[in-house]
N, C-alpha and C positions, 0 to 999 in steps of 0.2 A: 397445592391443589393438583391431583391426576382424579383424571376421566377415561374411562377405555370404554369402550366402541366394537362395534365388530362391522364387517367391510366386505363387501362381494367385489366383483370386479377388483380383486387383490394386489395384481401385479400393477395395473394399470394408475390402481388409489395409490399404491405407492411409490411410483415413477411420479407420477403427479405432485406429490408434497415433498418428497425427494428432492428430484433433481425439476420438474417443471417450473416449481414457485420456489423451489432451494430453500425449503423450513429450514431450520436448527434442528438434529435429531440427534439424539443419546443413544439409539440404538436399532437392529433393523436384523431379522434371518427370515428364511424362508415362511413363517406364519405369521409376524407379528411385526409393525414397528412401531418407534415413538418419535413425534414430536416436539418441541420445545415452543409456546408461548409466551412470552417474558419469565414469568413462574408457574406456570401448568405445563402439565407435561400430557399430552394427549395421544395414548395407545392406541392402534388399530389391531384387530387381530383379525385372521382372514375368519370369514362368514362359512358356515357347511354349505356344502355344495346344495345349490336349489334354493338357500336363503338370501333374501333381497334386504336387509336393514339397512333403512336411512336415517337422518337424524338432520337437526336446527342445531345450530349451535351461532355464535358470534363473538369474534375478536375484535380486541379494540385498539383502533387507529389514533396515534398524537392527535392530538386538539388541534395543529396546524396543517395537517397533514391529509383532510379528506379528498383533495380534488389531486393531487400528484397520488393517493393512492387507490382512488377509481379508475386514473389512467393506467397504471401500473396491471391493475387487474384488469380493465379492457384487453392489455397488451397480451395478458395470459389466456383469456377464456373469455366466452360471451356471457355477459351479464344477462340476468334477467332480469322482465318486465312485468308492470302491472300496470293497465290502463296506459299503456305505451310510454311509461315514464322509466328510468331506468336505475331514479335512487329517490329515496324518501327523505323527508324530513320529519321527525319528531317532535312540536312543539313541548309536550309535557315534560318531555325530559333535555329540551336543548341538543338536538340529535340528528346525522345524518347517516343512515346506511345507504348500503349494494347489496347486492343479492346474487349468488352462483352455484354451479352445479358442482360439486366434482366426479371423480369417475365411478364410486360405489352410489351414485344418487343422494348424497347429503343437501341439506339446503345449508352452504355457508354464508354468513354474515357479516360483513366488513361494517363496523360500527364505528362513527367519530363522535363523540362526547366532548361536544365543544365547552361545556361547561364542566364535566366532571374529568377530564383524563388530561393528563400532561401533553408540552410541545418538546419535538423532536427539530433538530436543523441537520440531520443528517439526512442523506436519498433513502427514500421508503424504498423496503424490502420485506419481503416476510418476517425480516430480522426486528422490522419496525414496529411490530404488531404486540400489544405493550401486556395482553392476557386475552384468555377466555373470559368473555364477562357475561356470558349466556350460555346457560347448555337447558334444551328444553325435557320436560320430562311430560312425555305421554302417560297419561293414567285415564283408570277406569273411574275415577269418583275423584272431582277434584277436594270436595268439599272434607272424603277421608283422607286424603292424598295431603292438604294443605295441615291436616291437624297431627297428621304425621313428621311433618320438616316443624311443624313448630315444638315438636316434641325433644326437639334435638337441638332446640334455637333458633331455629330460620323463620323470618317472622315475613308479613306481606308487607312490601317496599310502603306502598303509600298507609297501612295501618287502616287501611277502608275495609267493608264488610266482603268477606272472599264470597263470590257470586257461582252459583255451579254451573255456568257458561262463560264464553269467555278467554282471554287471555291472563292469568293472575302472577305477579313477579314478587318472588319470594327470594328475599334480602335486605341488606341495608342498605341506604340508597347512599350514605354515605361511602360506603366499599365500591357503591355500583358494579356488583359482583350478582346474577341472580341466576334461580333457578325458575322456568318459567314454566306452568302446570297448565298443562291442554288436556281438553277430553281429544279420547279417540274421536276420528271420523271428523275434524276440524281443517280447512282447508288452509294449507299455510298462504301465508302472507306470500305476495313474489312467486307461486308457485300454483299448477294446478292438483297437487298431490296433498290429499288426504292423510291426516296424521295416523299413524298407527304407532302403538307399543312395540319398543325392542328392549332388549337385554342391555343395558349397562352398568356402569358401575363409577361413584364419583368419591373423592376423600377428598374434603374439604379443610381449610388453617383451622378450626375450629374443632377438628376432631370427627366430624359429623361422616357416618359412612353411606351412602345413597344409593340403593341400587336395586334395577327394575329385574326380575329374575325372567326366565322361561316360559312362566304364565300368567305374564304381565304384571305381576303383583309389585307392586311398588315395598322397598324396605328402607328404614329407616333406623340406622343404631351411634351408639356413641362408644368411641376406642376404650377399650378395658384398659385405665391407669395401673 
């Protein structure tokens, strides 16, 4: 799985995953760097000058592992809140995240899937952070947007009717691997910033290529065998 991204506040987004939280990275020069999530590999490339893209995205924490890696990231950066609480729990999916900023204004997501993700007894590190199991994708029409990733295989986690509001998670729930489809103008979770469409691009084990271009347009293809 890679996802690239683009990044303002360049130097600083990458001092930050670098050397602040010490990612695993494969690579790094003056425009661009990457780094390692278990098996995703996630590129930044610096943003043109004057452009501000943010993004949701969320990594996933060992099943044993959610409260030595909330302290860990207290240690780094102030969490955010919502309604003065400073992590959620998810019944439906047996789930704990955090929520934070980094320095090009992304909303990261530290997710425990105490049901779905494996245990770690090593000290949490970034090293511990086991994938991307969320990268959200802003569209203009979820309901065209949703019939597009199912064109390619990616089907709605729970198999319920895709709603054109809303939050809708497109994947298996057995992979707990999703893409999750917002209209523009939707206020994130943890955050006071409204969602807007950017440019990226994902390739997924499946073949599947994803990627928002320049005029928001959502694409969807499958690798030429």
């Amino acid at each position: 799985q890679n996802v690239t991204m683009y990044a303002s506040n360049f130097e600083k987004t990458k001092l930050f995953y670098l050397t602040h939280l010490a990612f695993p990275f494969t690579s790094e020069d003056e425009n661009s760097f990457s780094i390692l999530v278990g098996q995703t590999t996630i590129t930044f490339h610096k943003a043109l000058e004057g452009d501000t893209p943010f993004y949701h995205f969320a990594f996933n924490v060992p099943s044993n592992q959610f409260d030595e890696a909330k302290a860990w990231a207290k240690s780094k950066v102030p969490l955010s809140t919502e309604e003065g609480d400073d992590e959620v729990y998810f019944e439906n999916i047996d789930a704990k995240s955090i929520y934070f900023e980094d320095p090009a204004g992304n909303i990261v997501e530290f997710i425990c899937r105490l049901s779905d993700a494996t245990a770690s007894h090593e000290p949490f590190s970034a090293a511990s952070l086991q994938k991307m199991s969320e990268m959200s994708l802003v569209v203009q029409n979820k309901l065209e947007a949703s019939s597009l990733l199912q064109d390619v295989g990616i089907f709605n986690r729970s198999d319920e009717e895709i709603l054109s509001t809303g939050l809708t998670f497109m994947g298996d729930r057995a992979d707990a691997t999703y893409l999750l489809l917002v209209n523009e103008g939707r206020t994130w979770y943890f955050s006071t910033k409204q969602a807007v469409s950017y440019s990226l691009s994902i390739t997924l084990t499946n073949g599947a290529l994803i990627s928002i271009d320049d005029n928001r347009q959502l694409h969807c293809t499958t690798k030429v065998q």
